[in-house]
DOTI-508994 format. One record per residue: x, y negated, z negated of N, C-alpha, C in turn. Coordinates in steps of 0.2 Angstrom, whole numbers, plus 5000, padded with zeros to 4 digits. Each point is the difference from the previous one (the first is absolute). Layout:
% DOTI-508994
XYZXYZXYZ/...
This chain:
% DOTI-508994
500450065000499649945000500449945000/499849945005500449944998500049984994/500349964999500349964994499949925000/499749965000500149924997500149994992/500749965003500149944993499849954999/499749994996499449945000500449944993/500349955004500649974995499849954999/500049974993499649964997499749994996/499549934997499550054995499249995005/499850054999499350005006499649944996/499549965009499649984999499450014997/499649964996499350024998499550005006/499750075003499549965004500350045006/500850015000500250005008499850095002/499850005006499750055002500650045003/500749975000500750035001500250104999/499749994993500150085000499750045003/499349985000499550045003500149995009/500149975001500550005009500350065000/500749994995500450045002500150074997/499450034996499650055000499650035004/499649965005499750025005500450025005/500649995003500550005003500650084999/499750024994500350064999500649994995/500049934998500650004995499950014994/500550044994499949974993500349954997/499749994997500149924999500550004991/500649975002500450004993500249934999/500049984992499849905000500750004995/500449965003500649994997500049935000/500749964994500049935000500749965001/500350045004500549985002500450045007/500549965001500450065004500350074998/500249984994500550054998499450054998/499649994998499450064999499750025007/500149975004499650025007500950055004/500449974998500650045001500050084999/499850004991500050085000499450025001/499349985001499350035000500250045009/500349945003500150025009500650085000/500550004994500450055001499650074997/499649994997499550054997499550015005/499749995004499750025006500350045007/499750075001500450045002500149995006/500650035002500349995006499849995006/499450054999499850015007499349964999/499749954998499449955001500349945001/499749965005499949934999500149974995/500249914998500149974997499849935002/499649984997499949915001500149984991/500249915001500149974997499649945000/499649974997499449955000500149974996/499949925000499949954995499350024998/499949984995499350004995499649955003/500449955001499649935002499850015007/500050055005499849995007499350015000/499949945006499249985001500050045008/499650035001500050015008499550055001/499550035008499950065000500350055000/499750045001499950084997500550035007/499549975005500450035006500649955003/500349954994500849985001500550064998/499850024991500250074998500250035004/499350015002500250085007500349995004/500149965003500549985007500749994997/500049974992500750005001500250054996/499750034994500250064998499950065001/499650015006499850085002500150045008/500349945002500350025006500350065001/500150065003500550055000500549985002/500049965007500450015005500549944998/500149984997500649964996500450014993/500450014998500550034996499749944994/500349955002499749934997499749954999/499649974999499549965003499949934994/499749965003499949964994499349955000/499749974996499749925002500149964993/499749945002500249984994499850014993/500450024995499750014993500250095000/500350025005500050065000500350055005/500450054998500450045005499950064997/500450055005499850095001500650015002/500150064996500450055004499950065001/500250045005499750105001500750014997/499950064998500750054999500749995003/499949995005500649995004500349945001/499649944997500349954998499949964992/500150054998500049994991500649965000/500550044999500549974999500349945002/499749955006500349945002499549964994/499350044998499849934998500150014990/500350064999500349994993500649985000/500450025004500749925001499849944999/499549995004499849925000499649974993/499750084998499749964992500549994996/500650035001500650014994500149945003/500149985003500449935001499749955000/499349995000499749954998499750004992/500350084997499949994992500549974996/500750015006500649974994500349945003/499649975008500449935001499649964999/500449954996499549924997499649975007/499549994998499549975004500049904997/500249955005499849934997500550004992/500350035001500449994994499850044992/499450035003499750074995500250075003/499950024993500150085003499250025001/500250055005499350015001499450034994/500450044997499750054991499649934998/500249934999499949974996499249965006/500250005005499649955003499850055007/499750045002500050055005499649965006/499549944999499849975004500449935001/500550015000500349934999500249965007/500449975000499949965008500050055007/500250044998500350035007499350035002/499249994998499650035002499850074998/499250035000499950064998500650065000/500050044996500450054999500050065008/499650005001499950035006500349985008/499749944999500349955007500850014998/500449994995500649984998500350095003/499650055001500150044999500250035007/499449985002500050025009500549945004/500249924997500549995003500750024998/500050054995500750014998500150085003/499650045002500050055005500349975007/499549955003500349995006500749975002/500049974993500849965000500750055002/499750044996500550095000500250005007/499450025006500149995005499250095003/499749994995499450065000499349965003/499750015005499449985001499449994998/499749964997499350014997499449975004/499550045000499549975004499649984995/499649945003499649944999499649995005/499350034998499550005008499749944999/499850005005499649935003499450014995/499649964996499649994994499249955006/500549975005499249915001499850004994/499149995001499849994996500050044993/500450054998499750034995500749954993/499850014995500249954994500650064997/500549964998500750034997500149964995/499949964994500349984996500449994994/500449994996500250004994499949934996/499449974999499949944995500350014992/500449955000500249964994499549964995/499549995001499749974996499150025003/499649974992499450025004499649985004/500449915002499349975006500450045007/500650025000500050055007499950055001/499950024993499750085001499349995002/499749954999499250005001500049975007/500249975002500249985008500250085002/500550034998500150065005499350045001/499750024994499650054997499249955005/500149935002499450005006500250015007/500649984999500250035007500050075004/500050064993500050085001499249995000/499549964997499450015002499549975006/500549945003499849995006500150065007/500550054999500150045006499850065000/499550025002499950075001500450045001/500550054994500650045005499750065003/499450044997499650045004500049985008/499849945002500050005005500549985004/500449974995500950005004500350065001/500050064995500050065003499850035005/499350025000499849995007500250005006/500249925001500349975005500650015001/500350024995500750005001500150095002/499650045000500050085000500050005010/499849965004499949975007500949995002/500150035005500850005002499749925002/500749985001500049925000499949985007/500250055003500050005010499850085002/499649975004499650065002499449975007/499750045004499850005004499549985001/499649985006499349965000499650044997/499950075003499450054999500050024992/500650004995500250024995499849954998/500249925000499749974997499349974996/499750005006499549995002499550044999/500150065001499550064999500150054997/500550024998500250034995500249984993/500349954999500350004993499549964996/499549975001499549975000499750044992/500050075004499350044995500850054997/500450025004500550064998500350004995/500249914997500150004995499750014993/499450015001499550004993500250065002/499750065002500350075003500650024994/500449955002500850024997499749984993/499749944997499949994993499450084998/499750035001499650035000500250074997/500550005006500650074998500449984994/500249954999500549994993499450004996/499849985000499449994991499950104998/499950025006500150084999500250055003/500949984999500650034999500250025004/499749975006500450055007500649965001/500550055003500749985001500049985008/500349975001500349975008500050065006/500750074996499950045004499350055002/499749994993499450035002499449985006/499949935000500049965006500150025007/500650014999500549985006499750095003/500250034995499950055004499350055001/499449954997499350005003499949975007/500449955001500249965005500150065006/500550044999500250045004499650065003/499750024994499350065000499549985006/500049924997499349995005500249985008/500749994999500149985006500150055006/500250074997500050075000499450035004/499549984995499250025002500049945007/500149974998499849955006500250065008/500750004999500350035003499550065006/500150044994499550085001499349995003/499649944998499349975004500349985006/500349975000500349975009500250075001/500150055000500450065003499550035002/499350014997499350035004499949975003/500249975005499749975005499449975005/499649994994499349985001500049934998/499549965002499849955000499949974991/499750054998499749964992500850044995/500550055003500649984999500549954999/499749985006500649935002499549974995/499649964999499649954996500250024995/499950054997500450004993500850014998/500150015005501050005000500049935000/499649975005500249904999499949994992/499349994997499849984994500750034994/500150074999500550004998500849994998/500049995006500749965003499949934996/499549965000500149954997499950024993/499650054997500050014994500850014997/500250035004500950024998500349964998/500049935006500349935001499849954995/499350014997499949974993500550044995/499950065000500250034993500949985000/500249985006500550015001500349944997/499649945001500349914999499850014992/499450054996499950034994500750004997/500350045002500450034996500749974998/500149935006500749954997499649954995/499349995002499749954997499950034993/499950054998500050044993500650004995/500650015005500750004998500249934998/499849965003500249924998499549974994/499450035000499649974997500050034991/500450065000500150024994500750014999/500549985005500850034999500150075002/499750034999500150085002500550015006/500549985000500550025006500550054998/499950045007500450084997500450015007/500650034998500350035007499750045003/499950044997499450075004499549945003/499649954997499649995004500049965005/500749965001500249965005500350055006/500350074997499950045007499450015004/499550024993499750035004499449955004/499849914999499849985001500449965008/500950044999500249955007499950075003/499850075000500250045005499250025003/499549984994499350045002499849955005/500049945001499649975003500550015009/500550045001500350025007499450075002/500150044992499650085003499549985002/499649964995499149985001499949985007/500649955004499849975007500150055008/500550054996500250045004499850054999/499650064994499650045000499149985004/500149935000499349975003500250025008/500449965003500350035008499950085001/500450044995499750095003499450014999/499549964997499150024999499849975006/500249945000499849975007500150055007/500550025001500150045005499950064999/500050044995499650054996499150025006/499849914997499350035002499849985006/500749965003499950015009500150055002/500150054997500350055004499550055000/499549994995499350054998499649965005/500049965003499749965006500450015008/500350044998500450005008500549955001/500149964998500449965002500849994994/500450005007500850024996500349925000/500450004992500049914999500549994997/500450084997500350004996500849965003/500150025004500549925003499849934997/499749985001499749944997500049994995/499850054994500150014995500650004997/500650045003500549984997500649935004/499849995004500049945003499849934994/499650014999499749964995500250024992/500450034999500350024995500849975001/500250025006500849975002500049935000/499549955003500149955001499949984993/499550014997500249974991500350014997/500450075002500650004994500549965004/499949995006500749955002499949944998/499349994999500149894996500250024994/499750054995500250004996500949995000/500250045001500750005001500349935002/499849965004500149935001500149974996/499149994997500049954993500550024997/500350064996500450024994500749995004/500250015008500849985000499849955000/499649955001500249945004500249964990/499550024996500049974993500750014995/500250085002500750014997500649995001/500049975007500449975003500049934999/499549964997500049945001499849994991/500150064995499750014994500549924996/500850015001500349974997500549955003/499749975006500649975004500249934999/500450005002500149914999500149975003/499749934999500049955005499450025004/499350034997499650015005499449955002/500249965003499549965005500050025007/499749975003499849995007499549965002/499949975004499349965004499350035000/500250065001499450045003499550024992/500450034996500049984993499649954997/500349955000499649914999499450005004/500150035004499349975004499450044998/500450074999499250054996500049994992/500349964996500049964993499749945002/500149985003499349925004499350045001/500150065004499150035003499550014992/500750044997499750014994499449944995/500449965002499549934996499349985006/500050055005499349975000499550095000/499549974995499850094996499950035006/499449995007499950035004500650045002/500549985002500550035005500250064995/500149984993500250064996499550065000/499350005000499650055004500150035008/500049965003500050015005500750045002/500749974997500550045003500250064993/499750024995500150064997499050075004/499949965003499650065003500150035006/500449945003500350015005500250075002/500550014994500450044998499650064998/499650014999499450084999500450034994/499949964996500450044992499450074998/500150014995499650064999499250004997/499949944998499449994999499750005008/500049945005499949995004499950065006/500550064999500150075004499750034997/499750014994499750044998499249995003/499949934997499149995003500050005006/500349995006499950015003500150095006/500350034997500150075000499250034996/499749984995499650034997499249975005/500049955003499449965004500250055007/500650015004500050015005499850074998/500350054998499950064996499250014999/499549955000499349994998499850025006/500049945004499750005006500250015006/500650035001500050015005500650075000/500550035006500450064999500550014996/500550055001500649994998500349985003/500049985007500450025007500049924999/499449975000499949934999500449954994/499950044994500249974993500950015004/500250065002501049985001500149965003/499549985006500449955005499749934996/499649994998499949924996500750014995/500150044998500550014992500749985003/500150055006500750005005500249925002/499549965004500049935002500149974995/499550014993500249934997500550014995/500250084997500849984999500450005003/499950025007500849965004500049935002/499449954999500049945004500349984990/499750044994500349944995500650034999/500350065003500950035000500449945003/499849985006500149965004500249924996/499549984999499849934996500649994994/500050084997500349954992500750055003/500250045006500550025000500549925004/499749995003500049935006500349964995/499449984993500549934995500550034997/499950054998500850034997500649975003/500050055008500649995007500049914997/499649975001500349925000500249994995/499850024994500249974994500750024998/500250055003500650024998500749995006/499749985004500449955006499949924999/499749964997499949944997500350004995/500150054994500249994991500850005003/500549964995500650015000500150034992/500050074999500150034995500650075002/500350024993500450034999499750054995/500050085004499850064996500350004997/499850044993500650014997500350074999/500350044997500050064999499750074999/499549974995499250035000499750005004/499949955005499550035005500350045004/500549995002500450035006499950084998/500050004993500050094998499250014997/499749975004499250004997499750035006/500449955005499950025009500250075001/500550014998500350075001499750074998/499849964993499550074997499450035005/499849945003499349985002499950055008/500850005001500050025006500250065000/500050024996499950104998500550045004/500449994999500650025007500350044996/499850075003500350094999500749985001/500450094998500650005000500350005007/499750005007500249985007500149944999/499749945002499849945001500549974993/499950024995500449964994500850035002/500150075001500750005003500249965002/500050055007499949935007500249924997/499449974998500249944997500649994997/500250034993500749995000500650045003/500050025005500250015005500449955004/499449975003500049935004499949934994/500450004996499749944997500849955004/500150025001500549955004499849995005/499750035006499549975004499549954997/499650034996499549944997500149944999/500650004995500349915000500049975005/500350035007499649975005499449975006/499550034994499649995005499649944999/500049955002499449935001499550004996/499949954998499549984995499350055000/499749995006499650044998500050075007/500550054998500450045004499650064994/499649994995499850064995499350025003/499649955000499349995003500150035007/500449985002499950025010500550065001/500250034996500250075001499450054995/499649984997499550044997499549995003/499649945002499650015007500150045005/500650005003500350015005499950104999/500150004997500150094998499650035000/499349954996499450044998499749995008/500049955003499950005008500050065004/500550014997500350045007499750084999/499950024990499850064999499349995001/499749955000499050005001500050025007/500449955004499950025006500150065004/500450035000500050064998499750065001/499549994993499850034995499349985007/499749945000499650025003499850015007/500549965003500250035009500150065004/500550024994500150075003499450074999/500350055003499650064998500250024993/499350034997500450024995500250074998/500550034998500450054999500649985005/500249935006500549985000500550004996/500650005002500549994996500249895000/499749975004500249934998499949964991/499250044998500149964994500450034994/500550055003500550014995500649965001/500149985008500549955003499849934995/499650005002499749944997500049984991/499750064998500150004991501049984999/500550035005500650014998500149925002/499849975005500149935000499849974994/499550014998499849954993500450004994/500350074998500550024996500549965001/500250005005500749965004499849914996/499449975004499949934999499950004992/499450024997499850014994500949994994/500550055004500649994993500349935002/500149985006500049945004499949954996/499350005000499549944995500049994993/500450064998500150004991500550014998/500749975006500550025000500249944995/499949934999500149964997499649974995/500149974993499649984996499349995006/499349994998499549955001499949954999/500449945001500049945001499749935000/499950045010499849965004499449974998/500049955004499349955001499250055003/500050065001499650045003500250064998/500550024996500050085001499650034994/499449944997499650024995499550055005/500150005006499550045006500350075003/500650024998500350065000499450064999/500049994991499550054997499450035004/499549925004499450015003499950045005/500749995003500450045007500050065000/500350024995500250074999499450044999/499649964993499250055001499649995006/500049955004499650005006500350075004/500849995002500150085004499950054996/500150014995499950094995499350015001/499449964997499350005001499750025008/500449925004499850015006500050085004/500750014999500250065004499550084998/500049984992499750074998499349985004/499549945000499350005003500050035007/500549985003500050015008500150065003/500650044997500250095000499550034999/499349994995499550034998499649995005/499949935002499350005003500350045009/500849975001500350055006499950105000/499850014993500050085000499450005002/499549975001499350015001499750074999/499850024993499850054998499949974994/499350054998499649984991500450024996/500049964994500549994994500649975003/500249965004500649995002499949924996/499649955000499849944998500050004992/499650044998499849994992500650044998/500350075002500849994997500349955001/500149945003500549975001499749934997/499449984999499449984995500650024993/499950064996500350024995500949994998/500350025005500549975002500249924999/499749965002500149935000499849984992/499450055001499849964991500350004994/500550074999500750044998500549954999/500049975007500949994999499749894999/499549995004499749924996500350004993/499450074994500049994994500849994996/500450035004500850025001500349905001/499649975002500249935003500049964995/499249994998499749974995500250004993/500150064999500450024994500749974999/500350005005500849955000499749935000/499649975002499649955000500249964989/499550055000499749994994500850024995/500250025001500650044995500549915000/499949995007500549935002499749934996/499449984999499749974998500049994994/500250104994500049984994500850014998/500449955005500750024999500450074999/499750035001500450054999500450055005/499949975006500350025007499750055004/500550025006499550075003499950044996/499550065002500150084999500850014998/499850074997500950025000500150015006/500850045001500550015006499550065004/500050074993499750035004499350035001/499749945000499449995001500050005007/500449945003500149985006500150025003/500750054999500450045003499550075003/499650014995499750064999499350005007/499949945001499250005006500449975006/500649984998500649995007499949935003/499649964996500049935004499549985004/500049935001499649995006500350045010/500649974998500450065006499950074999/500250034995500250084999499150035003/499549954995499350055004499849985006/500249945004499749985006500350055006/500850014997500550085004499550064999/499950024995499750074999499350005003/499549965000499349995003500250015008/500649955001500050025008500350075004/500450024994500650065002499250065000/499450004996499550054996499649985010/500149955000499450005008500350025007/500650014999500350025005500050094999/500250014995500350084999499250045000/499549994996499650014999499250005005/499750045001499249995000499749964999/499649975004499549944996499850014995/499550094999499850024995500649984993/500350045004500550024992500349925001/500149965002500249935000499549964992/499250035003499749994993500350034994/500050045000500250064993500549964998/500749985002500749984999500049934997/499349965005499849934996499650004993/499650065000499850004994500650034992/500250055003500450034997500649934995/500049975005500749925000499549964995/499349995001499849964995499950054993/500050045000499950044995500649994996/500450015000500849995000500149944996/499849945005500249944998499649974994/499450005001499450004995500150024991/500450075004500150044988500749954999/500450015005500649964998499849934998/499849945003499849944996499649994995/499450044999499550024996500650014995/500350064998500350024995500549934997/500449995004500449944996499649954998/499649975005499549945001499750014992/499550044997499750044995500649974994/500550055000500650004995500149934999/500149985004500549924999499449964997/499350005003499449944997499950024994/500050074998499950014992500249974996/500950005002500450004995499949944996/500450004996500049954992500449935006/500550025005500449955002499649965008/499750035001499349965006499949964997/500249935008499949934999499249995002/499549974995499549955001499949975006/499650015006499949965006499249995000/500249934999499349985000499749955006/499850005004499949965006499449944998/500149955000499749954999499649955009/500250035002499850005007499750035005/499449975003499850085006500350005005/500450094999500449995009499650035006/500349995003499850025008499650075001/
C-alpha cells in the first residue's frame, strides 16, 4: 500500500486526509522533517511514497495526477511530491539534505517551513538539482496550494470550489489531438463510458480487449456473406471503435497505465483492422467474388503509412536545428481551426477509416468497400507522404545518432543485407546524400517488377530478390543520415510486402492470397513490434530474433527461391508453412519481452494513420 507523509500540524476542517485516503494512501502525520525522515525509512521497499504539507489546499484530482501516476518514478505539484520504489532513494538523499542544511539562516528541525518554501517543493527541487527528473503535470484550471495564513487559505479553498475537477477529469481523459470523427462523435458519450467502467472496476485492458472480441465478431458477420451480415459487421466495427477510444479514455481518466496494456492497446487496434480485411474478403468469397488481393493490398498499403509516420518521426524524434518553411507554414494553417479539420481528415486516421469502412461495409460490397479504402489511403499516403519529402528537404537539421540507429532498426535487415552492408561500408561513405533512398527504391523496383511481369515459377524474381540484397546492404551501408533516408524503412516494406502479394496472386490458385494474407500479417506484427520496442527506448528485437526470420531481404529471397522451385499448390503450403514460422517466433519474444517487469510504457497520445 502507498504511504503519505502528512507533515505538519493538520488543518481543522481540511478534507486533506480523506483525499489521500481515497487515493489508496495511508496516511501518517508527522511534525517535522526529521520525523518524516524516519516514518519514509520505515515504509517498505517495495510501496510508494509521498510527502505532503498539512497546509495544501487543492483538488482531489491534483493528488492523483501528481501522486498516482505510474508511469513516472517522480512526480510532484505544489505542496507535494512521490516517489515509486525505484526512486526512493534520490528523494531520501534529498530529505537528508534538506533536514541537515540551514534553510534562511535556520536549520530546518527548527523552522521546516522556513524561507526556502514548503518542505515538499524544497524537496522536488533538490532532486532535480542532483540532476533526476521530476514530473510536474499540467494542473490549468485545477488548484495546488500551500497557504500561510487564513485569508489565503480561504481564497484558495474558493478557488477549489469554483472548478469542477470531475469535470476537468473528464475532459482531460479525451487525447488532446485526435480526429474529426473521434472528436465529434465519439468522445462525446465514450468518455462517460470510460467514467462508467472505473466507478465499477474495469481495467483498461479489460476494455481493450472487449474491444477486440467485438471487433472479431464483427469480423466473422462480414465473413457470412450476406447482406444483414455486412450491416452488422458495420454497426459493430463502430461498436469496437467506441470501445476502443473507451479504453485510453479510462486509462487517463483513472491513471491505470500498464505496459501490458500499452502493448496490448498499440497491437489490438492493427489485428481488429486487419482481421476486419480477412472477414471482408472471407464473405466475398461466399458470394463468388475473389478480393482477397485487395484485401491484402489494403493491408500493405497501411502498413506502409504506418511505417512512414513512425520513420519519418524517429528520424526527425531528436534533431537539431529543425526548421524549415514548409513547417511554418503548416504551424500558420494550424491557427486557422478549419484547415486543422480539414488537413487531419485528409489523412484518413483511424477513426475516420473506420466509419467509413463500417458505412461502406453497410451498404454496399466488399469489392466496393477495398477500392473506396485503396483510393483514399493512397491519395492521404500521397498527401502527408508529399509534406514529409518537403519538409525534410526545406529543414536544415542534423540527425543525430539515435535516429540513424532508430532507422536501422526499422529497416529489419537480415544477416545477407546487414553483412553485405558492412562489407561495403566503404562504398557507402560514398554514396550522395540521398544515394540510401534511391538504392532502396531502386531494388524494391526491380523485385515487384519482376515479381509481377514475369511468369511465375520464372527464375527472374530470384534475379531480382538477389538485386535487392545487393541495393538494400547498399542503402544501409552507412549511418542513416540523410535528409530522406527516414524513407529507406518504407522501401523495404513496400518490396517484402509487395513482392510476397504479387508471387501469390502470380500462382493463381486457391489459398495462394489468404496464405500470403497470413504471411504479411506475421511478419507486419514482426514490424510493429520493433515500432513500439523503439518508441519505449529500448531498441530493436534481439539479434536473433532478426537473424532467426532472416530479414526484410533473407524472406523476400526465400518467398522467391519457394515460387520458382516449387508448385503453385505447394507454393501455397511453403507460404503458409513461412507464416507459421514467423508468427510463433515473434509472438514468443513479442509476449516475453511486454510482460516483463523491464517493458517500456507506450502510450500514444495521438491518432495515427
Amino acid at each position: 500500500m502507498s504511504t503519505a507523509i502528512l507533515i505538519g500540524q493538520p488543518v481543522p476542517g481540511s478534507p486533506l486526509e480523506g483525499d489521500l485516503r481515497a487515493l489508496g494512501f495511508d496516511v501518517r502525520t508527522v511534525s517535522d522533517a526529521a520525523q518524516a525522515e524516519v516514518e519514509i525509512a520505515a515504509v517498505p521497499a517495495s510501496a510508494r511514497v509521498a510527502v505532503v504539507d498539512a497546509r495544501f489546499v487543492g483538488h482531489q484530482h491534483t493528488l492523483r495526477l501528481g501522486l498516482t501516476d505510474p508511469r513516472f518514478p517522480l512526480a510532484c505539484v505544489p505542496g507535494a511530491v512521490t516517489a515509486k520504489p525505484e526512486a526512493r532513494h534520490e528523494l531520501t538523499q534529498a530529505l537528508t539534505s534538506q533536514t541537515h542544511a540551514p534553510v534562511g539562516g535556520q536549520s530546518p528541525l527548527e523552522r521546516w517551513d522556513g524561507t526556502g518554501g514548503p518542505l515538499p517543493d524544497r524537496l522536488a527541487d533538490a532532486v532535480e538539482s542532483a540532476g533526476t527528473a521530476v514530473h510536474r503535470p499540467e494542473l490549468g484550471t485545477l488548484v495546488a496550494a500551500v497557504p500561510e495564513d487564513p485569508q489565503s487559505r480561504n481564497e484558495a479553498r474558493q478557488r477549489v470550489a469554483a472548478v469542477d475537477d470531475e469535470a476537468v477529469r473528464l475532459r482531460s481523459a479525451v487525447k488532446a489531438r485526435d480526429g474529426f470523427f473521434t472528436t465529434y462523435c465519439i468522445s462525446p458519450y465514450s468518455r462517460y463510458i470510460a467514467r462508467w467502467c472505473a466507478r465499477r472496476g474495469l481495467t483498461p485492458n479489460q476494455v481493450t480487449t472487449a474491444s477486440l472480441l467485438v471487433a472479431l465478431i464483427a469480423a466473422g458477420c462480414a465473413a457470412t456473406g450476406t447482406r444483414g451480415g455486412f450491416v452488422a459487421a458495420g454497426v459493430l466495427l463502430i461498436a469496437s471503435f467506441v470501445l476502443d477510444c473507451t479504453d485510453g479514455q479510462l486509462a487517463r481518466y483513472s491513471l491505470q497505465y500498464s505496459t501490458l496494456g500499452a502493448w496490448l492497446d498499440a497491437t489490438f487496434d492493427r489485428a481488429k483492422e486487419y482481421a476486419y480485411y480477412a472477414g471482408l474478403a472471407l464473405g466475398a468469397a461466399r458470394g463468388g467474388d475473389d478480393v482477397w488481393a485487395l484485401a491484402l493490398g489494403a493491408m500493405v498499403l497501411q502498413a506502409c503509412r504506418h511505417i512512414v509516420d513512425f520513420s519519418f518521426n524517429e528520424a526527425n524524434h531528436d534533431a537539431q536545428a529543425n526548421t524549415s518553411p514548409t513547417a511554418a507554414l503548416s504551424d500558420k494553417l494550424d491557427s486557422v481551426g478549419w484547415t486543422v479539420w480539414l488537413r487531419r481528415m485528409i489523412v484518413l486516421p483511424i477513426g475516420e477509416r473506420w466509419a467509413l469502412i463500417a458505412v461502406l461495409t453497410a451498404v454496399t460490397t466488399p469489392r466496393v468497400t477495398f477500392y473506396v479504402l485503396l483510393i483514399g489511403c493512397a491519395l492521404a499516403a500521397c498527401y502527408t507522404t508529399a509534406g514529409r519529402v518537403l519538409r525534410s528537404l526545406t529543414r536544415r537539421a542534423r540527425r543525430t545518432d539515435r535516429a540513424a540507429r532508430a532507422l536501422a532498426d526499422l529497416a529489419d535487415s537480415g544477416p545477407l543485407a546487414g553483412g553485405l552492408g558492412a562489407a561495403l561500408r566503404g562504398v557507402g561513405r560514398k554514396l550522395p546524400g540521398f544515394g540510401a533512398p534511391f538504392l532502396a527504391l531502386l531494388g524494391g523496383a526491380v523485385v515487384t517488377a519482376l515479381a509481377a511481369f514475369t511468369d511465375f515459377g520464372g527464375v527472374w524474381p530470384v534475379v531480382g530478390a538477389l538485386v535487392y540484397t545487393l541495393t538494400s546492404a547498399l542503402a544501409v551501408a552507412r549511418p542513416l543520415k540523410g535528409p530522406l533516408d527516414w524513407l529507406v524503412p518504407p522501401f523495404f516494406r513496400a518490396a517484402e510486402y509487395g513482392t510476397i502479394l504479387l508471387l501469390a496472386a502470380r500462382a493463381d490458385v486457391n489459398g495462394a492470397l489468404p496464405a500470403a494474407f497470413g504471411l504479411v500479417s506475421a511478419v507486419a506484427y514482426h514490424h510493429y513490434d520493433t515500432v513500439y520496442r523503439i518508441r519505449g527506448g529500448t531498441g530493436a528485437p534481439p539479434n536473433w530474433l532478426v537473424r532467426s526470420v532472416g530479414g526484410h531481404d533473407g524472406r523476400t529471397l526465400v518467398v522467391t527461391i519457394a515460387a520458382v522451385a516449387l508448385s503453385a499448390s505447394a507454393f501455397t503450403v511453403a507460404l503458409t508453412v513461412i507464416a507459421v514460422l514467423v508468427a510463433l517466433l515473434v509472438l514468443f519474444e513479442s509476449i516475453r519481452f511486454w510482460v516483463s517487469s523491464h517493458a517500456p510504457a507506450v502510450h500514444d497520445e495521438g491518432e495515427p494513420a
